[in-house]
C-alpha positions as CSV (number, residue, x, y, z in Angstrom):
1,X,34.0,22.2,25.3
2,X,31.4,23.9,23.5
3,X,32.8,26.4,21.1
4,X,36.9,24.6,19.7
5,X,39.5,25.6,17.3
6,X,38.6,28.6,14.6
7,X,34.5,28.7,15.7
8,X,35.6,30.5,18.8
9,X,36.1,33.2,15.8
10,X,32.9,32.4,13.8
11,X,30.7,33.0,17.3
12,X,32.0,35.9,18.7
13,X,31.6,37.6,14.9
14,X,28.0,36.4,14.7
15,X,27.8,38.5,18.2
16,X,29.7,41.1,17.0
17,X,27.1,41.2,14.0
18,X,24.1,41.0,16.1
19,X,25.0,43.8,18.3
20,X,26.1,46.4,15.2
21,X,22.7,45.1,13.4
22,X,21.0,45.9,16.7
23,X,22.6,49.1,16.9
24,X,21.7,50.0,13.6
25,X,18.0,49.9,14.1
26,X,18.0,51.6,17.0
27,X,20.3,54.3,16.3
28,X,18.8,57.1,14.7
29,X,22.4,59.1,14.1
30,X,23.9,59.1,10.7
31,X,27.7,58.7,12.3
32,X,25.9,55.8,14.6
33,X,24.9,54.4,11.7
34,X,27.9,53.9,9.8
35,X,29.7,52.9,12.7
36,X,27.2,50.2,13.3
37,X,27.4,49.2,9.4
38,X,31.4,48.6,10.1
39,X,30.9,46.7,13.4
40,X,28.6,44.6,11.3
41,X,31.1,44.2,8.7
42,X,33.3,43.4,10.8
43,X,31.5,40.3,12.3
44,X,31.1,39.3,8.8
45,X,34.8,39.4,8.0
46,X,35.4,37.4,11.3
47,X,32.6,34.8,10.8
48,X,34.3,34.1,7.4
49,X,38.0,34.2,8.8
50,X,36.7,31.5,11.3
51,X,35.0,29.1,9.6
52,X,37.3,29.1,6.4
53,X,40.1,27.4,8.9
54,X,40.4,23.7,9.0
55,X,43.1,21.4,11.3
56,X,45.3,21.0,8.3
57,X,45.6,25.6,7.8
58,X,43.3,28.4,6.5
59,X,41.5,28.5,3.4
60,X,43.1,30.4,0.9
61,X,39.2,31.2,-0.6
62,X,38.0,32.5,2.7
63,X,41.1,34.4,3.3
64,X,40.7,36.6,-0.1
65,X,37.4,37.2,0.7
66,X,37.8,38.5,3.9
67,X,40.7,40.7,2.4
68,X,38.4,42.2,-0.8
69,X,36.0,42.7,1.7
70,X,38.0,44.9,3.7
71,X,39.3,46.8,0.9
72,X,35.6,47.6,-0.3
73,X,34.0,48.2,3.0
74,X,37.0,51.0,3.5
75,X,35.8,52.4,0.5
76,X,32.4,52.7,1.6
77,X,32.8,53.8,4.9
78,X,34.6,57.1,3.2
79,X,31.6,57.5,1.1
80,X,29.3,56.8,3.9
81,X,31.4,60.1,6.0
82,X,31.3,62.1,2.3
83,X,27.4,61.4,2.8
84,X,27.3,62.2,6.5
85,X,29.7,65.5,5.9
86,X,27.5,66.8,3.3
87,X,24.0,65.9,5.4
88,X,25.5,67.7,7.8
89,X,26.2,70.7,5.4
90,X,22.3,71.0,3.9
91,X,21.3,70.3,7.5
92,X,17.3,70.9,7.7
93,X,17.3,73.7,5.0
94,X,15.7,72.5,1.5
95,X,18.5,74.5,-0.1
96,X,21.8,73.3,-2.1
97,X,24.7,74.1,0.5
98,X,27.5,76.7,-0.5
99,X,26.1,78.6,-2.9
100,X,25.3,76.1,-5.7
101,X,22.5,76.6,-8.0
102,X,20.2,73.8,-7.4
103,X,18.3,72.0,-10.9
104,X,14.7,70.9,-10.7
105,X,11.6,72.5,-9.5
């Protein structure tokens, strides 16, 4: 067989983070974007996951990575939509949105 055990896991996430790098590039949307960022993410955490297993169980190291990992890229996917939201807001004008005074010349 060509792919056994845990690197069924480790292949489909280098896929998985091939297709959201792909995406990436060639997406020009900020939402796009950050949706791509997570898929990639996602591979990563699933690439780790599968090779940190072994006949004899899971590697406790691999495991707490892939667990801080998740926990920080939650965090910056809600900064990534704070960005987005507030892109959104300013849109194509060269103005501070919602009346703020904005510093600078």
């Amino acid at each position: 067989m060509l792919v056994e055990g845990g690197h069924v896991f480790a292949v489909t996430g280098a896929v998985l983070a091939g297709l959201g790098f792909y995406s990436f590039l060639v997406k020009r949307h900020p939402i796009r974007q950050l949706l791509a960022a997570n898929v990639v993410g996602a591979g990563v955490f699933l690439m780790l996951g599968g090779l940190g297993r072994s006949p004899g169980g899971a590697d406790p190291f691999a495991q707490a990575l892939v667990i801080t990992g998740i926990v920080i890229a939650v965090a910056l996917s809600a900064l990534g939509a704070a960005m987005v939201v507030r892109l959104a807001a300013c849109g194509d004008k060269d103005e501070a949105p919602l009346g703020e005074k904005r510093e600078g010349p």
